[in-house]
N, C-alpha and C positions, 0 to 999 in steps of 0.2 A: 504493500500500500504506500504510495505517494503521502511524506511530509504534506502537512498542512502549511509549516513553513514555507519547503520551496513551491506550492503554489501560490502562497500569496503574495512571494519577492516576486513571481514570475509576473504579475498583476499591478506589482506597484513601484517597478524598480524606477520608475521614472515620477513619483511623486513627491521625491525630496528634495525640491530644487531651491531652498532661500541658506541663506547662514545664519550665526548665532547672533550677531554684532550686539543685540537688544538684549542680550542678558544685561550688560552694561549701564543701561540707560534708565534714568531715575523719573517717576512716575510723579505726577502732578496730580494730587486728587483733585475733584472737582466740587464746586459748592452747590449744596442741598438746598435752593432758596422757597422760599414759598411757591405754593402751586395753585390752582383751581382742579379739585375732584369733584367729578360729577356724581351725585348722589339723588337715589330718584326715592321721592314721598307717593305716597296713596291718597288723594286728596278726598274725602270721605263727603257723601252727599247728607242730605236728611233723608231718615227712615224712608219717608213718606216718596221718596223722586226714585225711577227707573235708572236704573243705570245707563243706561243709551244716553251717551252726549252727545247731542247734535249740533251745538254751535256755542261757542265761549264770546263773552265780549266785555271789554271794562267801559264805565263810564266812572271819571273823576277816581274813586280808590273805592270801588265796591268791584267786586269780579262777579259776571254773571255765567250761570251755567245754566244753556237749556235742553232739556233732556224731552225723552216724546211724551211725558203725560205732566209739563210743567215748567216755569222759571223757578231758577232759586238762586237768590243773590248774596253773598258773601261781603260781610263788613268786617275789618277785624277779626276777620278769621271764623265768626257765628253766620250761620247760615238762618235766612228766612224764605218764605215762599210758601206755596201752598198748590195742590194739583190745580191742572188747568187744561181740560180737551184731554186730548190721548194722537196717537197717533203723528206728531208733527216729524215732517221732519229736515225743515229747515228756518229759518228766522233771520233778521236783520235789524237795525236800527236805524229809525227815524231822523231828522234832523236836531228833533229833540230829543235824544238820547232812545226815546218810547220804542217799545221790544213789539215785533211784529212777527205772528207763525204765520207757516202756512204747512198743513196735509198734502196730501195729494191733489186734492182737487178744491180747495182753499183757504184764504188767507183768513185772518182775525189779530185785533189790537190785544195785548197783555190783558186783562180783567176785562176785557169787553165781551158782550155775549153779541155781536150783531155779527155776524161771518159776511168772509165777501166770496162768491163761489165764482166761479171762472164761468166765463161767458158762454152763452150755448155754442156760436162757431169754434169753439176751443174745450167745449166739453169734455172729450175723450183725448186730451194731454194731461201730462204730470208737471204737477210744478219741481221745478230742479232750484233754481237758485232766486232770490230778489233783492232789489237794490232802489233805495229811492233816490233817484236823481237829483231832487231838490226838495223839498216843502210841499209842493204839489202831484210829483209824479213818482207814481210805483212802476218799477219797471218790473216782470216776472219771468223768467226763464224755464222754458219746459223743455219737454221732451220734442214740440213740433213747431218751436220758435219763441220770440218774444214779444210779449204783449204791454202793453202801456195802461194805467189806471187812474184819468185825470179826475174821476168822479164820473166816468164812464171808460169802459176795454176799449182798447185799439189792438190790431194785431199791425206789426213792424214788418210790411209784406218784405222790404228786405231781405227779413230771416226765417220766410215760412218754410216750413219742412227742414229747418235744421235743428238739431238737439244743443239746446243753450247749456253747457256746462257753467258757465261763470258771466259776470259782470263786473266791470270796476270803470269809475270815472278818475280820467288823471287830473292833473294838476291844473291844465290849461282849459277844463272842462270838454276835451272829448271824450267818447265811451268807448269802450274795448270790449266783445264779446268772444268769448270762445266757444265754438262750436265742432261739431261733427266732421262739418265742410266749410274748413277754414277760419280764417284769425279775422273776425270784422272789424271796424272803428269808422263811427262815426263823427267825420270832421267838419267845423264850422253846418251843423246838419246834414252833412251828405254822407251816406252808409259806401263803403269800398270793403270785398274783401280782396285781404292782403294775398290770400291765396293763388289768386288769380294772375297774378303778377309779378310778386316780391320775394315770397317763402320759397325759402328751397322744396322741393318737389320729395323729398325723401321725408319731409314733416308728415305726409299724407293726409294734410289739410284737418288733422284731427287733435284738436286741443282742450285740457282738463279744467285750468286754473289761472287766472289770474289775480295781480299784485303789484299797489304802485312802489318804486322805491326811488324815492324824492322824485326826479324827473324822469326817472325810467318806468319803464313798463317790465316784470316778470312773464314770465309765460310758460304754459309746460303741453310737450306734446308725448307723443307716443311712446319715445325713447331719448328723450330729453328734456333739457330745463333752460331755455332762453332771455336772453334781456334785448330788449331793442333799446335804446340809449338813447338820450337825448343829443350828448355830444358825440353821436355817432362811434363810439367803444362798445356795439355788440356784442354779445357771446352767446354762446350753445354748447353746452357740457352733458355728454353722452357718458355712456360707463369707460369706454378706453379712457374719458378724461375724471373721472373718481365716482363720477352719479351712481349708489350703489344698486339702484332701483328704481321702476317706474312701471308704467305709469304715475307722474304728481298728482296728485288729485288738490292739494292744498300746500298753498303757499302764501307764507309771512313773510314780513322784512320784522328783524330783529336787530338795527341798529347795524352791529361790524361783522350780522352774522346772519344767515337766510333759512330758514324750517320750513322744510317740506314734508308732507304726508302723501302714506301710498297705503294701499291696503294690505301691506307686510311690512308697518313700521315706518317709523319717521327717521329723518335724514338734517341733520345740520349742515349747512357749509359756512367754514370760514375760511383761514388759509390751509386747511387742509376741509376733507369729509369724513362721519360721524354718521352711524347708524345705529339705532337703536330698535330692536323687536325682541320680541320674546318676552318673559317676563321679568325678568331683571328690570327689566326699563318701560314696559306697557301693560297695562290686565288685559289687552287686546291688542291683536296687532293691527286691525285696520281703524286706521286716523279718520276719524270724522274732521275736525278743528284743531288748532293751534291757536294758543294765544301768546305772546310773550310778555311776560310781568316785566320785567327788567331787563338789565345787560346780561341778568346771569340765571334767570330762572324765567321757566317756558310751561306752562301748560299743556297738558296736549288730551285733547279729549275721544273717546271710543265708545265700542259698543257695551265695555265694561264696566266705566265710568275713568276719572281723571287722575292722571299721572304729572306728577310735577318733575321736570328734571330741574338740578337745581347745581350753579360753582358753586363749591364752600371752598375757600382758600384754607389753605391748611398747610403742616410741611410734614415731613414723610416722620416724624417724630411723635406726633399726634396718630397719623396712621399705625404706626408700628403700638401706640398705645392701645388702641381700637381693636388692633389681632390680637392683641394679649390679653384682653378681656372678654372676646370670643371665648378663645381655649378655655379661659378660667371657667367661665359660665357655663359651656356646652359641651367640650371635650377632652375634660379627664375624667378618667376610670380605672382606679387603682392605681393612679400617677404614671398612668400611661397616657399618649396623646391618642383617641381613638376617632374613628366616626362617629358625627351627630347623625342618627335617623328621624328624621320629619314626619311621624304619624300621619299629620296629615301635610300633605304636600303645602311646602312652601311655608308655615307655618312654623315659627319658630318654638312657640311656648308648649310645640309636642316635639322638641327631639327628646331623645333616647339614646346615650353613648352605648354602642355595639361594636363588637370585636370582628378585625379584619384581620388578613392574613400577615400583615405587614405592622401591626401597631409596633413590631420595634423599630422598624427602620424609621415609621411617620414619629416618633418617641425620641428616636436619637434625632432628628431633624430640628426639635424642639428646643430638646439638650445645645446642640450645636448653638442653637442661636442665643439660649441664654448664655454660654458660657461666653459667648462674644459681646452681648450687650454688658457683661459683669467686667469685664476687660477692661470697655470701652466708658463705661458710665460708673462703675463701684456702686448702681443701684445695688443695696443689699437684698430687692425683691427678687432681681434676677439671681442673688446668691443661691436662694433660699428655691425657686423654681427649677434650678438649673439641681442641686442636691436631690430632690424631690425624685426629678425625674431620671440620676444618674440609678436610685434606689428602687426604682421599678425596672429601670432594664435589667440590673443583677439580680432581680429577683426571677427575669425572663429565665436566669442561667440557672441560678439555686432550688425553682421547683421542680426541673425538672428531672431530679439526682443525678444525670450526667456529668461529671465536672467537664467545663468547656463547651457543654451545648445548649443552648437558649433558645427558648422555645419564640415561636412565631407570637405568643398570645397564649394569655389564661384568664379564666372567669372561674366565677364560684361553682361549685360543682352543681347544686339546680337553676344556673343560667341559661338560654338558650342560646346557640351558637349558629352561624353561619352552617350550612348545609355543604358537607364534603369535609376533608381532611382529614388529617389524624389526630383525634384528642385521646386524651389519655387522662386518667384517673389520679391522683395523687397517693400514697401510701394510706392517708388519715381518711381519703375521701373525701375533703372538703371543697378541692380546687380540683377542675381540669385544665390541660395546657394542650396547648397544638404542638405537633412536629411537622416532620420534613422538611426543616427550618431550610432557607433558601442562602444564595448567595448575598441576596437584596439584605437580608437580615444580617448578615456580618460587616454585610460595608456599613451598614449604618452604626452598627457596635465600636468597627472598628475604626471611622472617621470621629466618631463622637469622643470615645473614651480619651484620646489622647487631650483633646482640646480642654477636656475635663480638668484631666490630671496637670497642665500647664497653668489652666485660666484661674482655675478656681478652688479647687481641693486642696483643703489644710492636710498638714502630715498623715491626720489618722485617717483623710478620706483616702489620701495620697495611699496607704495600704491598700487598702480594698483594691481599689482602681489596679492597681499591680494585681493584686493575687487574682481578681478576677481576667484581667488578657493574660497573666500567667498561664491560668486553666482553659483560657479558649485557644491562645496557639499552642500550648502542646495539646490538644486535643486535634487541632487542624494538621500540624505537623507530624505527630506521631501516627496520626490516619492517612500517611502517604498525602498528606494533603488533599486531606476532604473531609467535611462536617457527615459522622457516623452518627446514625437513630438510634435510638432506641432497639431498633429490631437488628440492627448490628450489621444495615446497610447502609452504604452513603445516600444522601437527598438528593434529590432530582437534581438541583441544580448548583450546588456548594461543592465545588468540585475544581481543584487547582493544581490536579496531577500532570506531570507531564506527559504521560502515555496517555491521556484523553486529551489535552489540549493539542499538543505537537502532534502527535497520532492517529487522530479516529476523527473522523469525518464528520460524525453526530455533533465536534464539539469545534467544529470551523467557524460559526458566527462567534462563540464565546475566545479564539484562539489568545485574541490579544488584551479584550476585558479582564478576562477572567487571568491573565496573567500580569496584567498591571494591578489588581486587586489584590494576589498574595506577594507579591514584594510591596506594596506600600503597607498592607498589613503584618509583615516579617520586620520592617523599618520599625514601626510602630511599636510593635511590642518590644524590639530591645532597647526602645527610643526610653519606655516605660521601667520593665524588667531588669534591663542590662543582663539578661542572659544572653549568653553566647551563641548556644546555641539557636537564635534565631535571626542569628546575623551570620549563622555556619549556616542554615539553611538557604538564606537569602543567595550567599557566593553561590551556594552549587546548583540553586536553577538557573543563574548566570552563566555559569561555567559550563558546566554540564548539559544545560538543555536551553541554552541562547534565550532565556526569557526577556532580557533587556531589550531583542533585536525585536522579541514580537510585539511589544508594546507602540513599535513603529509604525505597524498597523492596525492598531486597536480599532480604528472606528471605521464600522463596517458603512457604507454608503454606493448609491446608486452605482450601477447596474446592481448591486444588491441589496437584499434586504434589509430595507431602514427600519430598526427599533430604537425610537425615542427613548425608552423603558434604557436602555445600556449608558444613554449619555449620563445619567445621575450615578450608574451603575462602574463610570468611567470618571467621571471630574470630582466625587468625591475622594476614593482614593491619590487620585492624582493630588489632591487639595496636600495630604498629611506626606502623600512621598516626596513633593519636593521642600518640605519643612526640616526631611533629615537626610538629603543628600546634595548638602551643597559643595561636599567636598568628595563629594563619589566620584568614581572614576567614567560612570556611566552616565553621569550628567548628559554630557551631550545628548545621547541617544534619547534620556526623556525627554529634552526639550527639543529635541525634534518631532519624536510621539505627541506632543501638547501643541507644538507651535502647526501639525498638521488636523490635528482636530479640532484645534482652537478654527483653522482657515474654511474647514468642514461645516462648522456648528454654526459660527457668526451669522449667519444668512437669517438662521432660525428668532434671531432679537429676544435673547433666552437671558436675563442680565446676570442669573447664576454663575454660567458660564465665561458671561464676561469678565467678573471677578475675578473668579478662580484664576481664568485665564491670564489676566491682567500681574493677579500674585507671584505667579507661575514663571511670567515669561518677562517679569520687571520692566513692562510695557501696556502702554495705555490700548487695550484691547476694547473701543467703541465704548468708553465708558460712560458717554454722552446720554448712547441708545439705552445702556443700564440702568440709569437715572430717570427716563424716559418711560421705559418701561415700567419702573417699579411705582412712577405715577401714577400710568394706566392701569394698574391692577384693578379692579373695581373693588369696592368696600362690601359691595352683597356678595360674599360666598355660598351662598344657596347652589346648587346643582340644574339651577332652570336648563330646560334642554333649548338651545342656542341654534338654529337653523340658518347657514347661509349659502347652500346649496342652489339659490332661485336669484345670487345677484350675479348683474352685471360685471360688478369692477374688480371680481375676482378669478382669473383668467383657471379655466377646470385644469388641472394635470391629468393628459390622459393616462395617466399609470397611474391605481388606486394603490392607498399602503396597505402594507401587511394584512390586514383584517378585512381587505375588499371596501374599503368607506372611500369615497370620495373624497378630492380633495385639493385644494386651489397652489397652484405656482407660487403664491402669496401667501406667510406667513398673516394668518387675521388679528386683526390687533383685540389687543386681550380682553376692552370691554365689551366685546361684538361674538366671542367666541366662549364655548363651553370652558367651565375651571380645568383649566391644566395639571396646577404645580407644576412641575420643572421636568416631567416621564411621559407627558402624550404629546400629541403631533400637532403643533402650533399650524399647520394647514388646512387639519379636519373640517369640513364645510358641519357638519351637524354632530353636537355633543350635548350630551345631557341627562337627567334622568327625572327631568316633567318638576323639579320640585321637592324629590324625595330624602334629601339629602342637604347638610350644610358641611364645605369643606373646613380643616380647621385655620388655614389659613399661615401657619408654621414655613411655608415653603417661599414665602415674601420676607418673614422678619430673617429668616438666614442669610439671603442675599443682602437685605438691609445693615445686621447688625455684624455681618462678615466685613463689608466695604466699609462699614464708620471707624471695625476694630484696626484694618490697614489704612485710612487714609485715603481712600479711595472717594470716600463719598462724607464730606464735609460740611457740619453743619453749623451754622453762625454759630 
């Protein structure tokens, strides 16, 4: 059988083509300034009002919402109103501010009982939109043109047989309609449509919505969103150019920034585009209305009722406070970091912390960040968090009587547990624990513990910390290098021998992970130990079975199979090996290993990575987009399932990943796509699971309180 080795020099011998020069070069962190995080409210109606919003509008500082069975107007935050009709479903105001429905087939004043119904020649249309021109005139928009109501119907033969989407009067008092066929306006009285003449030919004459913005006109058609300008600066922004979607159906001007709605979500544009669906950000996705309160907070109304997005400037300090009061609140369990379950979907006040396969690795992640926020601040809260939690992952190892093997997870023995595995009983009976513990669960053991033992443990923690990697690497090492069960086989996946990695074909994707993981775990423990013999072990998978060279191709990438799941499974260890090999003789080789995964990864705008990368290679690895990103994270960790399979401006990859899921050329940005953490595919068009779920959030404060512990990321 063919090394795995010499197939993969055969595949990559032309991959290493930069030099080291940047070990040299000294790293500028960057400063943390204040930000704007977008954070969305539930704006609650009275009992008494349908959820259906069909039109938002302020007059002076009351906000009104009218919904189909009523007005209700907002002062101060207290809501009043009372049913009115049923059925509208749409309204406008007056010159005197006065609230005007109209059904389907017609109009009526706010508390007036006199209706005005649509004239017999217009009987059998829909009313779609209305606008009062002035003091005297109703203008109505239907489904078969538009009509005029001066104290008697006109129909506007101009527009008979066209469907009126919209109305607006600009500035200079001519009217703009948008219709089916074509963009009308009438000037100094005379109706033209633009169609006919003007519009490009690929509009196909069919328009949603319009919007005055100062002297411009908005406009949105099939597959686009236009402005005709006064000073003749046009535009038309289609998805190649960021539109994430369309059909608009509704468009604001919001000052330095424009909102649009579509019936899968609303769309900001400013200097860059912002989309917003799902429920993180809407109780529905199709936008009836937009309103915009301020500079920094918008309205948006639906068939669910109303959703406030809102900047709250904040700096990443306040953030990272916010996660840490998550976990406190919702996920620990037995001082481990576990999952919250959502009883009921989306609903915070039913989670239920539940045990997953992984609570050590999500536990040491936890660990990691306290012991770096305790570095970096001497809060005695993170002393005391970061203890806590070094005392449940040993106890991962202690109940399981293995010396050296740590269980995935334990709960009380009448717990319920996830379905599948291997649980196992305790001696007393009180507790069970999972096995088949993974690779996943050591790298998190083994990145964590040392930080521990550096950051933060007095002498007598300083023991434990020893005697427990004591008993995990000779457990690894005396099992030829692999995590042995219970039943006296190795785990599926904890596995660092040479005759399986260099060897056997099963273990090709793992060749170079899984051997950058046991030398920075062998580093580690004699980093801790000062036994020798884990630094005799370390030489002789070098020496003997060239593990240094294979960490040159650790990360496995297109034409092969991408798992996201290995980059954390890769840049943690990497994180602790280059902490104790600055004087190895192998240096070069790992920072060539990093400096070609670091060129791998960067695409992905992952800021862990960046970090790490950054620590690694004593070079400013896009620390910009780290900062950037850890903005974006959004503050709701809920698991809302994220759909963006249906936009435009996310070019499809026609090669799906690993798991068959679809998936965009572009990295989606993090408030528009399913919770990641730092192990799924920053590409995945649709992620989520409806609600059921709240992440804990631990995978933001690491990268946060890693980059403030080196300087990387600087805050006034």
């Amino acid at each position: 059988m063919k090394s795995i080795k010499f197939i993969l020099l055969l595949l990559g011998i032309n991959l290493i083509t930069f030099n080291n020069d940047c070990i040299s070069q000294v790293i500028s962190g960057i400063i943390c300034e204040n930000y704007y995080q977008e954070i969305k409210t539930e704006i609650k109606l009275p009992d008494q009002a349908e959820n259906e919003v069909i039109k938002l509008f302020r007059t002076n500082n009351i906000f009104i919402a009218v919904t189909t069975n009523g007005v209700y107007k907002n002062n101060n935050g207290k809501w009043t109103g009372k049913l009115f009709g049923s059925g509208w479903r749409t309204a406008a105001l007056d010159t005197k501010n006065e609230i005007w429905l109209a059904s389907d087939f017609s109009i009526q004043k706010e508390d007036d009982t006199k209706k005005m119904d649509l004239p017999d020649f217009a009987s059998k249309d829909t009313v779609l939109c209305l606008l009062w021109e002035n003091e005297k005139i109703l203008l109505v928009g239907t489904t078969k043109g538009l009509l005029a109501f001066d104290g008697k119907w006109n129909s506007v033969q101009f527009t008979k047989g066209k469907r009126i989407n919209s109305i607006i009067k600009d500035t200079i008092g001519d009217l703009w309609v948008a219709t089916t066929d074509g963009l009308l306006r009438r000037m100094k009285g005379k109706w033209i449509n633009l169609d006919d003449n003007l519009m490009a030919y690929g509009l196909k004459r069919t328009y949603f919505s319009l919007e005055n913005r100062k002297d411009d006109v908005l406009f949105s058609g099939l597959y686009s969103v236009g402005c005709i300008a006064e000073d003749g600066n046009h535009w038309n922004l289609r998805g190649a150019d960021g539109l994430p979607y369309g059909p608009v159906t509704t468009i604001r001007n919001a000052g330095m920034s424009i909102w649009f709605g579509t019936d899968r979500g609303a769309i900001k544009k400013d200097k860059g585009w912002h989309y917003y669906n799902g429920k993180r950000w809407l109780p529905d996705n199709k936008v009836n209305d937009i309103l915009p309160i301020n500079e920094h907070t918008v309205w948006i109304a639906t068939p669910e009722g109303i959703s406030q997005i809102q900047d709250v400037e904040m700096s990443l300090v306040q953030k990272a406070a916010a996660f840490e009061e998550r976990i406190k609140l919702r996920h620990k369990r037995y001082g481990l970091v576990s999952r919250s379950q959502l009883i009921i979907p989306g609903d915070l006040s039913t989670s239920q912390t539940v045990t997953t396969s992984n609570d050590g690795l999500w536990t040491a992640i936890y660990l990691a960040a306290e012991c770096f926020r305790y570095a970096t601040t001497k809060d005695p809260e993170a002393k005391i968090n970061a203890i806590k939690s070094f005392e449940a992952m040993e106890r991962l190892e202690t109940i399981t009587g293995i010396p050296g093997f740590p269980a995935r997870s334990f709960v009380a023995a009448d717990e319920s547990t996830e379905r599948g595995g291997e649980w196992h009983l305790t001696p007393d009976k009180k507790w069970k624990w999972k096995g088949d513990t993974s690779s996943d669960e050591i790298v998190g053991h083994m990145f964590a513990y040392p930080l521990f033992y550096d950051l933060v443990a007095d002498d007598k923690m300083k023991t434990r910390v020893k005697n427990l990697v004591q008993r995990i690497m000779d457990h690894i090492v005396d099992n030829n290098f692999q995590l042995v069960d219970l039943d006296g086989k190795p785990t599926r996946w904890a596995v660092w021998n040479p005759d399986s990695l260099n060897f056997s074909n099963n273990w090709s994707f793992e060749h170079g992970v899984n051997s950058l993981q046991i030398l920075s775990f062998l580093k580690a423990g004699y980093h801790i130990t000062q036994d020798q013999k884990f630094e005799t072990a370390y030489q002789y998978l070098i020496r003997n079975h060239h593990y240094s060279e294979n960490l040159i191709y650790q990360k496995m990438y297109g034409p092969f199979d991408i798992n996201y799941v290995d980059n954390q499974l890769a840049f943690l260890p990497y994180y602790n090996l280059f902490r104790y090999v600055s004087e190895d003789p192998q240096l070069p080789q790992y920072l060539k290993s990093m400096k070609r995964s670091w060129n791998i990864v960067q695409k992905d705008r992952t800021p862990m990575w960046n970090i790490i990368a950054s620590v690694a290679l004593n070079e400013d690895c896009n620390l910009k987009t780290a900062l950037f990103e850890l903005q974006q994270i959004p503050m709701d960790m809920i698991t809302w399932t994220m759909t963006n399979s249906h936009r435009w401006d996310l070019p499809l990859d026609p090669i799906n990943d690993r798991f068959n899921n679809k998936q965009s050329l572009k990295p989606i940005p993090a408030p528009e796509r399913g919770i990641t953490k730092w192990n799924l595919n920053n590409y995945q068009y649709d992620l989520g699971s409806d609600g059921a779920e709240e992440n804990d959030g631990a995978f933001f404060l690491l990268a946060y309180w890693m980059g403030r512990y080196h300087g990387l990321l600087i805050e006034k």
